[in-house]
TISEDREN-69547 format. One line per field, with one value per residue (C-alpha): residue in three letters; x, y, z. Coordinates in steps of 0.001 Angstrom, whole numbers. Example, Ala and Ser with C-alpha at 12.3 -4.5 7.8 and 13.67 -1.06 7.14 Angstrom:
// TISEDREN-69547
rest = (Ala  Ser) $
x = (12300  13670) $
y = (-4500  -1060) $
z = (7800  7140) $
//
This chain:
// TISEDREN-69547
rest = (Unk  Unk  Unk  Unk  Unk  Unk  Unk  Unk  Unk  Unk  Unk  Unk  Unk  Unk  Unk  Unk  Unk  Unk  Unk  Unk  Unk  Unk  Unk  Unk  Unk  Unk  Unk  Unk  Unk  Unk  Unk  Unk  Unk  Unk  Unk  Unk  Unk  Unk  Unk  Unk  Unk  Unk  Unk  Unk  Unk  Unk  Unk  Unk  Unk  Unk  Unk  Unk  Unk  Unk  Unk  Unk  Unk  Unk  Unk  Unk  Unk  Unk  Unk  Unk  Unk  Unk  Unk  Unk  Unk  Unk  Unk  Unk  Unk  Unk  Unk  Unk  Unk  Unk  Unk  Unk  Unk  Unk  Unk  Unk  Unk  Unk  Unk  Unk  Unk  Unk  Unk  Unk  Unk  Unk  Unk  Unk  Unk  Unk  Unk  Unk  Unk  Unk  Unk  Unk  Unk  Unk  Unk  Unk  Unk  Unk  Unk  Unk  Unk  Unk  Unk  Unk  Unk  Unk  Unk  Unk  Unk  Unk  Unk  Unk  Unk  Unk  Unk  Unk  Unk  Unk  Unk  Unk  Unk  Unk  Unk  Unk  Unk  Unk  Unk  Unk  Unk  Unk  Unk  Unk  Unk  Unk  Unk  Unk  Unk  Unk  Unk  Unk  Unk  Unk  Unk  Unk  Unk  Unk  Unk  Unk  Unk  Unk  Unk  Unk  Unk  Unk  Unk  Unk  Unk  Unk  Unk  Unk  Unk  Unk  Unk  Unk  Unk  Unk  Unk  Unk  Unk  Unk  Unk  Unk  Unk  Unk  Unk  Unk  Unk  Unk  Unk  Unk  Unk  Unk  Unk  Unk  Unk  Unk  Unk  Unk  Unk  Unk  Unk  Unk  Unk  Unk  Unk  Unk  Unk  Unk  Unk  Unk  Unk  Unk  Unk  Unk  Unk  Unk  Unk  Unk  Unk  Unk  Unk  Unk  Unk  Unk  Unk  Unk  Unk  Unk  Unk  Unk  Unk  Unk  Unk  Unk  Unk  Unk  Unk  Unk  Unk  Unk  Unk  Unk  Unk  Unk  Unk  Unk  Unk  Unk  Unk  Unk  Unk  Unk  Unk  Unk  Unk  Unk  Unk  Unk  Unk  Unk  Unk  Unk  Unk  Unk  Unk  Unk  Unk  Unk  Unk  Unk  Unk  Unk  Unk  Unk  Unk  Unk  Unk  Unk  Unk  Unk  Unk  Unk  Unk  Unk  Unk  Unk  Unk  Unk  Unk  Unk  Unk  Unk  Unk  Unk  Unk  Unk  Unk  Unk  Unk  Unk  Unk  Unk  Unk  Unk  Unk  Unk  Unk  Unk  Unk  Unk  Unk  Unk  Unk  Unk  Unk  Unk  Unk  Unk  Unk  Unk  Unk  Unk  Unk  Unk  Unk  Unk  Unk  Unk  Unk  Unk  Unk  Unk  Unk  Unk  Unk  Unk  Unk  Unk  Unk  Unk  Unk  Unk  Unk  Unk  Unk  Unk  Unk  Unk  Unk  Unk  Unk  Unk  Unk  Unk  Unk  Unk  Unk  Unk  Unk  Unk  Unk  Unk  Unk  Unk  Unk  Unk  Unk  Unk  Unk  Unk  Unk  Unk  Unk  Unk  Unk  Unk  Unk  Unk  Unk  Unk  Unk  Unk  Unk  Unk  Unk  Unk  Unk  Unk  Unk  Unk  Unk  Unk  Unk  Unk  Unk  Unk  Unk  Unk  Unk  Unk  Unk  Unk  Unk  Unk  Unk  Unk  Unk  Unk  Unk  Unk  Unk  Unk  Unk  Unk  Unk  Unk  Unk  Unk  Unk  Unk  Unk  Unk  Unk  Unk  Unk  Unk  Unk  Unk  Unk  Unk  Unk  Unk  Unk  Unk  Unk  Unk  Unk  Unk  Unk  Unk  Unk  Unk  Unk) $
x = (72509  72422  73032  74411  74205  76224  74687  76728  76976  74191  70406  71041  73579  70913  68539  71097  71358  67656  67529  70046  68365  65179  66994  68832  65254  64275  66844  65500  68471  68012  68130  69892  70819  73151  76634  77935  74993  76026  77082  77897  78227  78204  79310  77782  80414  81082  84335  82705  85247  87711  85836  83490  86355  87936  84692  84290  87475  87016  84094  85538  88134  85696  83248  86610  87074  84032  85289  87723  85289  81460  80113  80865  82491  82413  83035  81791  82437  80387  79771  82308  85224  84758  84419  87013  89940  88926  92264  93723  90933  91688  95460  95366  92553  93222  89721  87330  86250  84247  84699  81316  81151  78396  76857  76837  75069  72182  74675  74905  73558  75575  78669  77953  77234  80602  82402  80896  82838  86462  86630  87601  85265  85390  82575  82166  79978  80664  80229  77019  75138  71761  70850  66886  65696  62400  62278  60747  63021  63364  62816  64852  63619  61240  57932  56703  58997  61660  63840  62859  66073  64912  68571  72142  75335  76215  77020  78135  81785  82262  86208  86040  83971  84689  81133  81080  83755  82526  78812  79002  77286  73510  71049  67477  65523  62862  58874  57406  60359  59949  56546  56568  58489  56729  53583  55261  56508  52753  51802  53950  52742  54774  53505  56358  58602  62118  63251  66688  69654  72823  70538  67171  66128  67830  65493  64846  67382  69085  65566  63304  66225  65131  64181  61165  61396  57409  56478  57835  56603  52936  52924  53698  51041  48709  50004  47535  48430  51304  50678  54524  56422  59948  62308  66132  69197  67653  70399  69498  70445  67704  64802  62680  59338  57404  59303  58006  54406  54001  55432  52821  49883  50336  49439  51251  54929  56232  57103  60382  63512  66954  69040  72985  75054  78134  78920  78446  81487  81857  85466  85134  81914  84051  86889  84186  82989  79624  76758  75474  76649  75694  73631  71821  71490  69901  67149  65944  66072  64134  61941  60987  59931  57420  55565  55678  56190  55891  59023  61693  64991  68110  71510  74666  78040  81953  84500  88466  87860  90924  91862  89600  90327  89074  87318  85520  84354  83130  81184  79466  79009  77341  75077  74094  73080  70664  69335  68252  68278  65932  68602  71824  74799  78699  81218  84749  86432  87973  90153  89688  92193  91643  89853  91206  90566  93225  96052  94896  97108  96738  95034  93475  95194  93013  92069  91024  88600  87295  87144  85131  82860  81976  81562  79197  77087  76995  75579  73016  72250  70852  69279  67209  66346  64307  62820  61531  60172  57902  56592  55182  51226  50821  49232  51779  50425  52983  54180  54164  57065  56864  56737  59516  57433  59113  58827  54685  55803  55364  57928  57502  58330  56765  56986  60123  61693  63677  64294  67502  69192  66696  65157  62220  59555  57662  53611  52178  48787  46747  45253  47095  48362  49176  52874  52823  49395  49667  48290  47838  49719  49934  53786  53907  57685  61520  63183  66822  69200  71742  75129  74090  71710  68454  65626  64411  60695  58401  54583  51522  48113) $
y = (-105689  -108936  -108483  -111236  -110652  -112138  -111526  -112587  -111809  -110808  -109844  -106600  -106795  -109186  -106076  -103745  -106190  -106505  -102468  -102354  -104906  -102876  -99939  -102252  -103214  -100010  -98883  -101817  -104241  -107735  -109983  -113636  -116136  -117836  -117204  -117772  -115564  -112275  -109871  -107692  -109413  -107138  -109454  -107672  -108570  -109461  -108568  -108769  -111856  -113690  -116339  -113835  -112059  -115407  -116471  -112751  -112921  -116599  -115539  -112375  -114567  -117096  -114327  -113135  -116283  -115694  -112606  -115210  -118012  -116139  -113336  -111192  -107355  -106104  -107033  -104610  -105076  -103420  -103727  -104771  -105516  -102709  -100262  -101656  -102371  -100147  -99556  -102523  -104598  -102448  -102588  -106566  -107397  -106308  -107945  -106022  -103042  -100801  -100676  -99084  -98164  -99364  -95739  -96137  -98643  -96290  -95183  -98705  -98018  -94773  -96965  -99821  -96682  -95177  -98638  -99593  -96234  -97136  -95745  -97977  -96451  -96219  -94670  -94236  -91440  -90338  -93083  -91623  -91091  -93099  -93945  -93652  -94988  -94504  -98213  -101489  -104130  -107364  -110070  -112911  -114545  -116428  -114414  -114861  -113918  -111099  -108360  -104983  -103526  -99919  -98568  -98593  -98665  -99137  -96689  -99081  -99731  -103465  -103807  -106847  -105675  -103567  -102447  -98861  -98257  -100091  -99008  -95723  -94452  -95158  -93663  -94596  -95105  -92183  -93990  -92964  -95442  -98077  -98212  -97978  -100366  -102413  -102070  -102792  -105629  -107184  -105824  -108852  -111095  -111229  -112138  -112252  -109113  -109543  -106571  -105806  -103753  -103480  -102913  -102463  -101915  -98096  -96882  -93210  -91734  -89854  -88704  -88014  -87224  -90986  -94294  -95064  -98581  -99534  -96829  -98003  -101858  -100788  -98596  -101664  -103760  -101806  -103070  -104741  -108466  -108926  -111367  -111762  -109277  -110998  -108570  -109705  -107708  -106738  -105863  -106949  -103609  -101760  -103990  -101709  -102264  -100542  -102591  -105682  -104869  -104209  -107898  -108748  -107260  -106888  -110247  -109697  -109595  -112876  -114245  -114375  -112225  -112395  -110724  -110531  -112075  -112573  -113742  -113927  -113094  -110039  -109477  -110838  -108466  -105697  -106313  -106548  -102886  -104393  -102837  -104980  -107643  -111770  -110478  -107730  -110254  -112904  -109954  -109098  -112719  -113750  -110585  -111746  -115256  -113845  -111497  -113514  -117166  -118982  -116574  -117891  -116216  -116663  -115601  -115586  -116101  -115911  -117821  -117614  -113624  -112160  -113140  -115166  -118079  -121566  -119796  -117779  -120480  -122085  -119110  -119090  -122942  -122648  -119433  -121501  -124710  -122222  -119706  -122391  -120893  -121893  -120673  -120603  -119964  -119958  -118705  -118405  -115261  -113763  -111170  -107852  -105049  -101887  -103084  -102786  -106090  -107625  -105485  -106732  -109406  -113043  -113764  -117934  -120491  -121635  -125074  -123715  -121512  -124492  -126479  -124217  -123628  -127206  -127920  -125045  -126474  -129934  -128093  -126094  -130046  -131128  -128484  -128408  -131755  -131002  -127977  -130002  -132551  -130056  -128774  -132421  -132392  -128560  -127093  -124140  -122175  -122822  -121000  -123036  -122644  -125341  -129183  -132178  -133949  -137180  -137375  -135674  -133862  -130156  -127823  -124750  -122722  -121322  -118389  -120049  -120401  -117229  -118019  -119237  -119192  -121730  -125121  -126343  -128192  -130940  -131530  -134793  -133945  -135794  -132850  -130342  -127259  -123721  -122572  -118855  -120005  -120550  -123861  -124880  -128148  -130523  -131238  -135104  -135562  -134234  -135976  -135417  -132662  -130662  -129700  -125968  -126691  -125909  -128431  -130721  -131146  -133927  -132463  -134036  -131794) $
z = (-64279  -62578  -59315  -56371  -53004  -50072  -46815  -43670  -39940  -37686  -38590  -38489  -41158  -42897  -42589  -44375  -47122  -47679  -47855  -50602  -52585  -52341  -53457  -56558  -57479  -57534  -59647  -62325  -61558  -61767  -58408  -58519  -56721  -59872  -59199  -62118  -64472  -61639  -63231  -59880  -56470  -53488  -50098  -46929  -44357  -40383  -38939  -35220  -34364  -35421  -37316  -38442  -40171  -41774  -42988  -44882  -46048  -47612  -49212  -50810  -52279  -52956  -55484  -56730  -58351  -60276  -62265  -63391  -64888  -64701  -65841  -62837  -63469  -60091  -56513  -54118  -50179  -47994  -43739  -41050  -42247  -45274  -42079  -40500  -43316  -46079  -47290  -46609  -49114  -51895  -51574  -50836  -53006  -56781  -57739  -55305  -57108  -54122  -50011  -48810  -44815  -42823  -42522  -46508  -47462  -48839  -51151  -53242  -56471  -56681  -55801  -58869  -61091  -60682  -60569  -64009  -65236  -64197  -60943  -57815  -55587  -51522  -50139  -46410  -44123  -40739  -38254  -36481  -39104  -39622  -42803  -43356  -46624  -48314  -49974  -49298  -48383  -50341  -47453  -47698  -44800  -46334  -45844  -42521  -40075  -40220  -38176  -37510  -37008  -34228  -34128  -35172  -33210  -28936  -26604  -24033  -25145  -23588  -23151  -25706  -28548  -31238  -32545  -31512  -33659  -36841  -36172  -33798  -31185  -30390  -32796  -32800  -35506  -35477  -34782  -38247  -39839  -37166  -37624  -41710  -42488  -39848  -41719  -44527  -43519  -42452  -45532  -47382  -45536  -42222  -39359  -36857  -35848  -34242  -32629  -33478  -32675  -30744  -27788  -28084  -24782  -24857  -27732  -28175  -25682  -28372  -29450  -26387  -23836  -22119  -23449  -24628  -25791  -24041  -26013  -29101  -28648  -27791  -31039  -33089  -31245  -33184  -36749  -38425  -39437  -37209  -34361  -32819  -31542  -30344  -28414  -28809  -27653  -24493  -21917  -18349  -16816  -18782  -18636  -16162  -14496  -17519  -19973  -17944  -17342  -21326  -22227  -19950  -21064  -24498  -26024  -29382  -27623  -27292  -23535  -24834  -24056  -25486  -22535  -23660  -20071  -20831  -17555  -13663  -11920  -10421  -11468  -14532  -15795  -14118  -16217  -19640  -18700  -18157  -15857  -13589  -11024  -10220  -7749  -10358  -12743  -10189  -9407  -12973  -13646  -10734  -11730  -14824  -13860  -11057  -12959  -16530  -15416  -19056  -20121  -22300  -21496  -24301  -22801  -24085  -22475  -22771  -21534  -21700  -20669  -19922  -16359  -16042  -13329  -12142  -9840  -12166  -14893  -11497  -10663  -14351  -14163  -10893  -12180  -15421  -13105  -11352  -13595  -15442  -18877  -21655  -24349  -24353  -26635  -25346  -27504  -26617  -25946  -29296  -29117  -31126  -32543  -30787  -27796  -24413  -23580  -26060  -24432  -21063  -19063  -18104  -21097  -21451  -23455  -26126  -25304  -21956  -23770  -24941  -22388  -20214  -23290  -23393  -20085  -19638  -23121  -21396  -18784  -20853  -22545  -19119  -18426  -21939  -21516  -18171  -19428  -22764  -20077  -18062  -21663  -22241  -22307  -22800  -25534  -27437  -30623  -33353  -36070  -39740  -41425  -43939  -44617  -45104  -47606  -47312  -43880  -44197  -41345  -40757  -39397  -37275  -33742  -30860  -29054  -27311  -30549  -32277  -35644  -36937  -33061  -31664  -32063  -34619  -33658  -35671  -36347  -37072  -38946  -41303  -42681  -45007  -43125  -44768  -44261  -42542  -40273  -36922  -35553  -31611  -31188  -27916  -26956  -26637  -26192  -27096  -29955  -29501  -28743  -30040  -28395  -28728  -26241  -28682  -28269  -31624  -30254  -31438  -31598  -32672  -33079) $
//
């Protein structure tokens, strides 16, 4: 069969996807990327907000429309929003043939078997359980770089998010998988990990009886042929002294930490169920910029929480304008079905959301702009990611750079350089920026 696959959300639903395919190519099915010669399309969903869940939605309609004028036979959902409305899709949606759970996503060529026979098929597993598969993923990342995903599901239960009950409670992934598919991974040709999961930083609690993330990272220092190791998903609460002293000394992991914020006022991180205060947050921050000074540090914020006041967005404006953040994203407070959080009062007017959300990007803007402007004259190694021929410039990141979340940077070189190597490059200048707050950088080697 010829199978289409439609991968949205976050990179750990991106890592699901690439397991499945490894288990459809197992199976002797037949990868594509030609909508219209698929002969089954499975969409691997987001339902985490509420654009997340209009933009699965469109696209299930979207493929639907293809068992109308392709070749298509069956539409199989899987992920989020399968988790989440498993009846409702097959009630609503006459052309999806298969729901699959996000616990049962191992179970896809089963599902495509039984839906080729007649039978509308939902197939879910209990929300806890962690699927370990003994296949090698199809990367679709483009060869070089891709996401380790180290566990499944949160144990936090933030008042506005609605992951716990669509993904479970924390499970680690045992070492021996970590570290196999990790080898795997170099073993195509990748170069650059990216530590992912709901939280990354509470590894092996469930397995050890405490966390053991150092442990875990210092393990896959040892895999031959990978030089990056990028930690994302970090929470600020659980980055501990041990945790900081191996980013230090182990020169594979990136100085580069993705540390999930959310936001600054007391009241306000109170009201999210989150773990630490301004002043918390201010320590580990300050922390991390003694003992590794060249550290990148991605955050990401809310505005429009419930109850949230002038006061408040003043608060995060003023904690932004000294933190100094070399990432940022802001995203506007969405709220979810089931979560406390969307039952609370005082909730923000839309435009307000907005408003605060720009404010705090033009913010971010200025502060990008000086931080590009201190990197002028220094010499980064840079990660080649490919070439814009009629431009004969090259395109790449550096350790300050997550893929797909972050800025590119651009080499002027006269001589021909090898996608996937890693060249060292002198910053000369910032090109332009964007309203996210990511840098474009102009480099010349």
């Amino acid at each position: 069969m010829k199978i289409l696959f439609v991968s949205l959300g976050c990179d750990k639903n991106l890592v699901d996807s690439e397991v499945m395919l490894g288990l459809l190519r197992d199976r002797h099915h037949d990868i594509t990327n030609d909508e219209a010669k698929a002969e089954v399309i499975v969409v691997n969903t987001c339902s985490f907000i509420h654009d997340a869940r209009e933009e699965s939605i469109q696209t299930i309609l979207e493929m639907a429309e293809l068992k109308k004028s392709g070749q298509c036979r069956l539409l199989i959902v899987t992920g989020c929003l399968a988790e989440k409305y498993k009846d409702e899709i097959l009630e609503e949606l006459p052309e999806v043939d298969a729901v699959v759970g996000t616990t049962a996503y191992d179970r896809i060529c089963d599902v495509i078997d039984r839906s080729l026979e007649g039978e509308r098929v939902q197939s879910f597993e209990s929300i806890d359980r962690l699927p370990l598969v003994n296949t090698r993923r199809v990367l679709t990342t483009g060869g070089y770089s891709s996401y380790l995903k180290i566990g499944e599901g949160c144990d936090k239960h933030c008042t506005y998010c609605i992951i716990p009950k669509l993904r479970g409670n924390y499970r680690s992934v045992p070492l021996e998988n970590v570290l196999k598919d990790a080898r795997q991974l170099a073993e195509s040709g990748v170069t650059e990990i990216n530590i992912v999961a709901q939280e990354t930083t509470t590894w092996g609690k469930d397995i050890y009886g405490e966390k053991r993330f150092p442990m875990l990272l210092k393990e896959l220092c040892k895999v031959e042929g990978i030089r990056w190791i990028r930690l994302l998903y970090c929470y600020p609460e659980e980055i501990t002294d041990e945790l900081i002293q191996v980013i230090k000394e182990e020169p594979k992991i990136c100085h580069y930490l993705d540390m999930p914020i959310q936001h600054s006022s007391d009241a306000i991180l109170k009201r999210m169920g989150r773990r630490t205060s301004r002043q918390e947050l201010e320590d580990i921050i300050g922390k991390l910029r003694r003992e590794i000074p060249d550290i990148a540090l991605r955050t990401t914020l809310i505005t429009g929480f419930p109850g949230e006041t002038e006061e408040d967005h003043e608060n995060l404006k003023s904690f932004v304008e000294t933190m100094g953040f070399d990432r940022l994203g802001v995203f506007t407070y969405s709220p979810e079905e089931g979560t406390p959080a969307e039952r609370m009062p005082d909730q923000v007017p839309e435009e307000v959301k907005e408003e605060r959300r720009d404010e705090l990007m033009l913010l971010q803007q200025q502060i990008s702009a000086e931080k590009t402007e201190q990197m002028v004259g220094k010499n980064l190694d840079v990660l080649v990611e490919g070439r814009i021929p009629e431009e004969g410039i090259y395109v790449g990141r550096t350790y300050r750079d997550a893929p797909e979340v972050d800025g590119y940077i651009f080499i002027n070189a006269e001589e021909e350089i090898i996608s996937g190597d890693f060249v060292t490059v002198k910053v000369t200048g910032a090109d332009e920026y964007d309203l996210t707050g990511d840098v474009i950088y102009e480099f010349t080697e």
